[in-house]
C-alpha positions as CSV (number, residue, x, y, z in Angstrom):
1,X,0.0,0.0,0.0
2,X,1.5,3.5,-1.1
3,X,2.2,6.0,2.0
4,X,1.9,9.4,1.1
5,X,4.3,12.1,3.3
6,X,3.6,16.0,3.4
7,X,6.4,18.1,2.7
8,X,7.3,21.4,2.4
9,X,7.8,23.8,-0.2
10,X,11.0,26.3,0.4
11,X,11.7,29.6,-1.0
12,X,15.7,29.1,-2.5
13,X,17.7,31.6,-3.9
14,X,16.8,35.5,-5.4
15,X,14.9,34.8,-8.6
16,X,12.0,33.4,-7.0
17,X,13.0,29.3,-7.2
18,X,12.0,26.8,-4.8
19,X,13.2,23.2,-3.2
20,X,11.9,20.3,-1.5
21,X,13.7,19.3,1.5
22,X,13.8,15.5,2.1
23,X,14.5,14.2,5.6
24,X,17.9,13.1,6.7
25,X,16.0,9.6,7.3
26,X,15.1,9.1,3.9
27,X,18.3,10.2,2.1
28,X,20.3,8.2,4.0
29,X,17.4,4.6,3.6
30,X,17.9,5.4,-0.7
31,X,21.1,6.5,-0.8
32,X,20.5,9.9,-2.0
33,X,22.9,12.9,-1.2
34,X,23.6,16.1,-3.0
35,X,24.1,15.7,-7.0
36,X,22.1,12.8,-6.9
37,X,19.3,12.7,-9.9
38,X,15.7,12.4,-9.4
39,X,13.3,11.7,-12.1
40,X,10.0,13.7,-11.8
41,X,7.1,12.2,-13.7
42,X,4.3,14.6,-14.1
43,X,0.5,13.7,-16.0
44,X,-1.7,15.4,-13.8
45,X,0.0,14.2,-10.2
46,X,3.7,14.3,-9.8
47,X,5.6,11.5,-8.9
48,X,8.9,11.7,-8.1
49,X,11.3,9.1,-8.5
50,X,15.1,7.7,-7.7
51,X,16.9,7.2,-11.0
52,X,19.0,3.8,-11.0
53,X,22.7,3.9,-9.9
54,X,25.1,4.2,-12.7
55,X,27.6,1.2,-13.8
56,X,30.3,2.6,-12.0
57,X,28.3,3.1,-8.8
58,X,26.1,0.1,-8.7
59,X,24.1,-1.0,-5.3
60,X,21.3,-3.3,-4.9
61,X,18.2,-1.0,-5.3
62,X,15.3,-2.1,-2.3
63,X,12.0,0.0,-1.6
64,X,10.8,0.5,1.7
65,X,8.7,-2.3,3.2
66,X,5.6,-2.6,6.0
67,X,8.2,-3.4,8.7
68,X,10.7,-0.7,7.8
69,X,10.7,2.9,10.3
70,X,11.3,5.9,8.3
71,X,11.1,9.2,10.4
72,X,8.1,11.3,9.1
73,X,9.7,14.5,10.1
């Protein structure tokens, strides 16, 4: 069953931009950090989505299960 999370849209920068933060929690459970790429699918609801690990960087990707804790905040 999906889980949906709210998050926050943040002001970033002078010419009016904007980011969404991720928790620490979650970075760290997908192995995302900064440079990392996300793919952000868009037909009416967006979706956004981790983009597979390159050749040279290659780990076992895994999704979050029923029994696994990732902080909400």
């Amino acid at each position: 069953m999906p889980q949906i999370y709210e998050r926050s849209i943040i002001r970033f920068g002078d010419e009016g931009g904007c980011v969404v933060s991720l928790p620490i929690a979650w970075l760290r459970y997908y192995g995302l950090g900064p440079g990392d790429k996300l793919d952000m699918i868009v037909d009416g609801d967006i979706i956004i989505k981790r983009k597979p690990k390159t050749e040279n960087n290659v780990s076992e990707e895994k999704g979050p299960s029923e029994k696994d804790s990732i902080d909400k905040s």
